[in-house]
N, C-alpha and C positions, 0 to 999 in steps of 0.2 A: 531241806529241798535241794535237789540237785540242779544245777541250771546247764545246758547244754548251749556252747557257742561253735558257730561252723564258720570256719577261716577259709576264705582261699588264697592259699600260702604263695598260688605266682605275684598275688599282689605285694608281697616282701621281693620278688626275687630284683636282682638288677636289671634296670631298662634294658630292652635289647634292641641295640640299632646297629644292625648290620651292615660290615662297610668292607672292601677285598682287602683290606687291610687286617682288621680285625680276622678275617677268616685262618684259620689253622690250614699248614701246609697241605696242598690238593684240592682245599675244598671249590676253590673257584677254578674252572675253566680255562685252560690256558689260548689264550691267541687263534695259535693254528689249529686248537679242538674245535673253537669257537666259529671258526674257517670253516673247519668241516661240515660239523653240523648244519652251519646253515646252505654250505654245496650239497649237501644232500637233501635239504628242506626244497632247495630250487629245484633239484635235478626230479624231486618227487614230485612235487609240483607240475613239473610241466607236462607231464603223462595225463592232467587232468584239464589242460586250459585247450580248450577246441574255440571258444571264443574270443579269448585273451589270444589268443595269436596271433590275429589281426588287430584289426585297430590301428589309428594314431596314436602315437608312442606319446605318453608326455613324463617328463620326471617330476618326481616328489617334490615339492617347492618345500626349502628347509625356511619355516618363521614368516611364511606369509599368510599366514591365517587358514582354514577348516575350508578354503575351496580352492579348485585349479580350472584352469579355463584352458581352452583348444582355440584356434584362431581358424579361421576362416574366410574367404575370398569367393566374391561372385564371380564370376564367368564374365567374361569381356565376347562382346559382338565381333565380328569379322571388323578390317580396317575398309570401307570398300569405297571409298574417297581417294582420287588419284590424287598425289601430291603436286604440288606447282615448283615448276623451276625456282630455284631461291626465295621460298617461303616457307617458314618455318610453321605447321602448323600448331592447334592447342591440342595437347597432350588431352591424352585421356583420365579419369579416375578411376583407381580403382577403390571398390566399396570393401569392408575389411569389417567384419563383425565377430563378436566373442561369445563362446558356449561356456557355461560355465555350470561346474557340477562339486558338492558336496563329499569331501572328505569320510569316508566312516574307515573306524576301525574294528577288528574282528581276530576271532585266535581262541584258542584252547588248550587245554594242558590236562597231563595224565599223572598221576601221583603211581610212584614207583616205591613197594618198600626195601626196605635191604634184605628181608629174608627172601624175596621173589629175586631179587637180582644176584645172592647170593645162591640159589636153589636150580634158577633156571639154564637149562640146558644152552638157550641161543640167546644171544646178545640183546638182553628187553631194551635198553636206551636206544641201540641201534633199532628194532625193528618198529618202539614207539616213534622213531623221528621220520621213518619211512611210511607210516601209517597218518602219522600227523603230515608231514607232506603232500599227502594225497587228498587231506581230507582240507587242506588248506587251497589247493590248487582247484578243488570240486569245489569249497566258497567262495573266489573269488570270480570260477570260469559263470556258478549261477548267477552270482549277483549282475556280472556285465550281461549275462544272458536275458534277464526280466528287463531291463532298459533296453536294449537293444529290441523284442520282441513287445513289449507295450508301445514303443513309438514308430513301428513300421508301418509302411501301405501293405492291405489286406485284400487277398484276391485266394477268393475261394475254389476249388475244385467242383464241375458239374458233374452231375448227375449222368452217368450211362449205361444206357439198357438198351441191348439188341442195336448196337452203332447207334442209336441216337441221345443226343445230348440237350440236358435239359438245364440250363444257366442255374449256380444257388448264389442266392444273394447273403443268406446269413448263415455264421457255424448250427446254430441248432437246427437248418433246414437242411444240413446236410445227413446223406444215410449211405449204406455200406460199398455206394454203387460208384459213390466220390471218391474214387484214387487217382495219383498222378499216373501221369502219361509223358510220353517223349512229345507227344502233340502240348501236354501243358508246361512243359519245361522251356521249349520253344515260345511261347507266348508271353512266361515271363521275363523270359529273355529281351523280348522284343520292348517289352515296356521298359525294363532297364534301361534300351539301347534309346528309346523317345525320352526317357529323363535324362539323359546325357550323363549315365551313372559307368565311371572311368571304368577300367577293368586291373584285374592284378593280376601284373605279370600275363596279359594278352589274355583271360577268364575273368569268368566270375564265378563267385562262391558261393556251394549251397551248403548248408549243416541240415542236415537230416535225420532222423532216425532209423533204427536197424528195422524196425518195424513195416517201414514206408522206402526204403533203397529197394528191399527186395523186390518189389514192384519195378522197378528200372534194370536192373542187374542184369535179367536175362533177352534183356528187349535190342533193338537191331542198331546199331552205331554207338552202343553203349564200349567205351574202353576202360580196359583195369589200369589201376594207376600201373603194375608192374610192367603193365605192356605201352606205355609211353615210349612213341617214336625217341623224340627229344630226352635230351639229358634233363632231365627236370628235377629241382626241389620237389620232395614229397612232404606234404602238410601234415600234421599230428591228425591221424585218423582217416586220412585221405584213400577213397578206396575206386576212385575211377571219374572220367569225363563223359561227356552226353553233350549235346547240342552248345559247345562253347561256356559250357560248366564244372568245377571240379568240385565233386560230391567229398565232402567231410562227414563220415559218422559216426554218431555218437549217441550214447540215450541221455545225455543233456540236452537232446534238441526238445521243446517243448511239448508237452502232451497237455491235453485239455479233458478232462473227464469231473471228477468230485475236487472241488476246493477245500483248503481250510479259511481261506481268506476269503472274503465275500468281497467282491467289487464294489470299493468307493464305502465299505459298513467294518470291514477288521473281520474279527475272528468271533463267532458267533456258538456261545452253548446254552442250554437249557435251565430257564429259571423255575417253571412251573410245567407239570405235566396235568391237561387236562383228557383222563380217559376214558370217560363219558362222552366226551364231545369231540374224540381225536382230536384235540389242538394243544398245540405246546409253544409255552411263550418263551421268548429268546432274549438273550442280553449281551452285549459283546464284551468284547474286551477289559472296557472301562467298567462293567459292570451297571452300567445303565442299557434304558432302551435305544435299541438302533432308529427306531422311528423313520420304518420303512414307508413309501411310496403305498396306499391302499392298490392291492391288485398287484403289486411292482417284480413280484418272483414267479407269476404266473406264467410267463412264456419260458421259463427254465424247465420245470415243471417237477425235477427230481431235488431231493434230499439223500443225505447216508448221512444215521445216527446208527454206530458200534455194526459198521459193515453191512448194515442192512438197508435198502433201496425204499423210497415211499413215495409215492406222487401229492403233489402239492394241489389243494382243490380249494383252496382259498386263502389271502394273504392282505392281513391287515399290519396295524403298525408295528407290532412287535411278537402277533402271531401268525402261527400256520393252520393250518387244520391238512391233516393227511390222511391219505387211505394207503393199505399196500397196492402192490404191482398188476393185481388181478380187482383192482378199481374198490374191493370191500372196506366197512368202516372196520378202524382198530378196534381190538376187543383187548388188548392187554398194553401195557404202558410201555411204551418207543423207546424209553430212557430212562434216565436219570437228573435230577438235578446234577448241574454242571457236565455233562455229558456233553461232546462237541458236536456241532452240528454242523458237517459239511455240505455247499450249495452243487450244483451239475453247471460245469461250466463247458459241457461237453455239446452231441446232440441231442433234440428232442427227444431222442429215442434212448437216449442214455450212453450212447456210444462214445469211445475217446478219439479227440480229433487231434490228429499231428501238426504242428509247424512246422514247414521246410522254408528257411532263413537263407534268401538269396540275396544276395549284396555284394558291390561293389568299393572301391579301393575308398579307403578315407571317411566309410559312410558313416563312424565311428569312432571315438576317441575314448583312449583307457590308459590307465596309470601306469607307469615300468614297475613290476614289481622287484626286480633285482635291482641293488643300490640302495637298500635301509629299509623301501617301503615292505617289506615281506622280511622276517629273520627266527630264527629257532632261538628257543632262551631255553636250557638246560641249569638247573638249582641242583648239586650235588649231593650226595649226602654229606652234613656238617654245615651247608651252604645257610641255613636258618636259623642259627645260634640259640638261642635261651627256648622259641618257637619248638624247636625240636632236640630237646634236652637228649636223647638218646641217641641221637642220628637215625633215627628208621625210616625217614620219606628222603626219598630226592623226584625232580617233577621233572615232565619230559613237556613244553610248550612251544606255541607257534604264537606270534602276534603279525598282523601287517593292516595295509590301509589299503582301501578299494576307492575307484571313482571311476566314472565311467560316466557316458554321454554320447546320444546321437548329436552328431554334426549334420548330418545332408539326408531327412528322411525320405528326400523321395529317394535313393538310394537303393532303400530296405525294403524288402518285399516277403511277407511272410505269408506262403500258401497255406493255406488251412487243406488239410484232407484226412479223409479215413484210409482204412487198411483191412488187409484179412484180419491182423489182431488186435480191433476197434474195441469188441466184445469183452478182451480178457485185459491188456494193457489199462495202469492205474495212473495220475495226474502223477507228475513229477515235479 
């Protein structure tokens, strides 16, 4: 009898622990490459930060542990007590409180072979570092973007038909009729100026979408940024003023339509399809039940399982029971197990609803990302020793750290409204 043994022979090879020492001539990155790269991970980067432009600046704390904090200062009252001939009055205090927010880090890399970078016509490390730049600048501008827009003051767009206006109290009660106006840009303005929320640089700031500017663009006292009296700094994306506002856009500005994330439940896909009875039970992320609220997704009223729309007609603790769009019961199965099931975080009516993110100086505090916190790490070919016996990867990566935190929310004022493109625009 013949006996067969299967070896794997890396477990004989010698340990591989890579160190620039160890590396054969070229393989590591010299100084000023290492310079570059990461001037061009910044430079690419900030074509994406519409958020990260403002803010309180704070630097990286090197060895103070996984949080940074922002300082902050109340507001002192008028002095309106005359002073007395040679009497020294008591000083006032001032109150001084700390914001403090959670480090995370974040990054990504692309594996490059030698035959691709030996083959290819344009410089792949050059154009991965500029694609990773961008894609680094767009996570760090979203992540400051969800904290900054989950802890703002929320003022809705009315309703108007035939010049009359009918007040909406909540996003799903809004419908196609609610867009901005120079008359709502003005009123958030005014509430700004009652919270006593400072201005930058003599404005304030709205981030908008392209979806939702064009509604302002052609309307009456509206100015292009290129047609600015004044010598003025123009803002990444900055595309004009309106009632003591300088419009920023962007399609990072938030859009509200189909979720992947459920508010307050995580990410929710399909455990059981029952299609006799149109219901399908749901399990989130952890792979248990959400143990929803009985009734609790009822005022949402929409789902999207695999791009397809379903009204929600009953809602218990971990199921739904759906019909389509024209109110009938299913007659074929929704999905799949594990099939993800996005909530309508939009309107009633299914429509997507814009933020426009008005704010004022300071209302906001975020990380520097230049000076370590952001850097490109480029792995050569040869750079992995024993790991890549031939030399045929070398990786093209980003790493950095985000933090961010509202300081002053009355500040923040994020208008919800629709648009002409409510209908076709998808949650971002």
């Amino acid at each position: 009898m013949i006996t067969k043994y299967l070896f794997n022979i890396q477990l004989f090879a010698e340990a591989n622990v890579q160190t620039t020492n160890m590396a054969a001539e070229g393989n590591d990155l010299s100084p000023s490459m290492k310079e570059y790269y990461d001037t061009e991970l910044l430079e690419n980067a900030k074509e994406e930060l519409f958020f990260n432009q403002f803010g309180k600046l704070q630097n990286l704390p090197a060895k103070r542990g996984k949080k940074i904090s922002w300082r902050k200062f109340d507001t002192l009252g008028p002095a309106l007590v005359p002073l007395e001939e040679g009497v020294t009055p008591d000083g006032n205090k001032i109150n001084m409180t700390s914001v403090e927010a959670e480090i995370t880090e974040h990054g990504d890399y692309t594996t490059v072979s030698d035959v691709l970078d030996l083959t290819a016509v344009d410089d792949i490390i050059l154009g991965c570092t500029e694609e990773h730049g961008s894609q680094a600048g767009l996570t760090m501008d979203t992540l400051t973007r969800d904290i900054v827009c989950n802890e703002a003051t929320v003022m809705y767009a009315p309703s108007v038909v035939n010049g009359v206006s009918t007040p909406t109290l909540d996003r799903l009660l809004l419908d196609k009729n609610c867009k901005i106006t120079p008359s709502l840009v003005n009123k958030v303005v005014t509430r700004l100026k009652k919270n006593k929320a400072p201005k930058i640089d003599g404005k304030y700031i709205c981030i908008i979408h392209p979806s939702v500017s064009e509604d302002l663009r052609e309307c009456e006292g509206w100015i292009e940024a290129h047609k600015y009296a004044a010598v003025t700094e123009i803002f990444n994306g900055e595309i004009g003023e309106l009632h003591g506002v300088r419009f920023i856009e962007t399609n990072q500005a938030p859009v509200y339509k189909f979720a992947k994330v459920w508010p307050n439940y995580g990410r929710m896909t399909i455990s059981a399809v029952d299609t006799a009875n149109s219901r399908i039970t749901l399990r989130n992320d952890k792979g248990v039940s959400p143990n929803f609220v009985a009734g609790e997704w009822m005022d949402e009223k929409f789902v999207m399982i695999n791009g397809v729309q379903y009204i929600i007609t009953e809602s218990t603790t971990d199921r739904l029971k759906l019909t389509d769009m024209e109110g009938n019961n299913i007659t074929a199965a929704v999905g799949n197990v594990g099939d993800e099931v996005l909530i309508n975080t939009g309107t009633a009516e299914g429509l997507a609803v814009f933020g426009c993110i008005f704010f004022g100086r300071d209302a906001y505090g975020r990380v520097e990302l230049s000076g370590g916190a952001m850097r490109m790490i480029v792995k050569a070919l040869g750079s992995a020793g024993s790991s890549d016996p031939l030399d045929q990867r070398q990786t093209v990566g980003w790493k950095g750290f985000h933090a961010a935190a509202v300081l002053y929310p009355e500040r923040i004022i994020r208008l919800e409204v629709c648009s002409s493109y409510s209908e076709d625009d998808e949650q971002n």
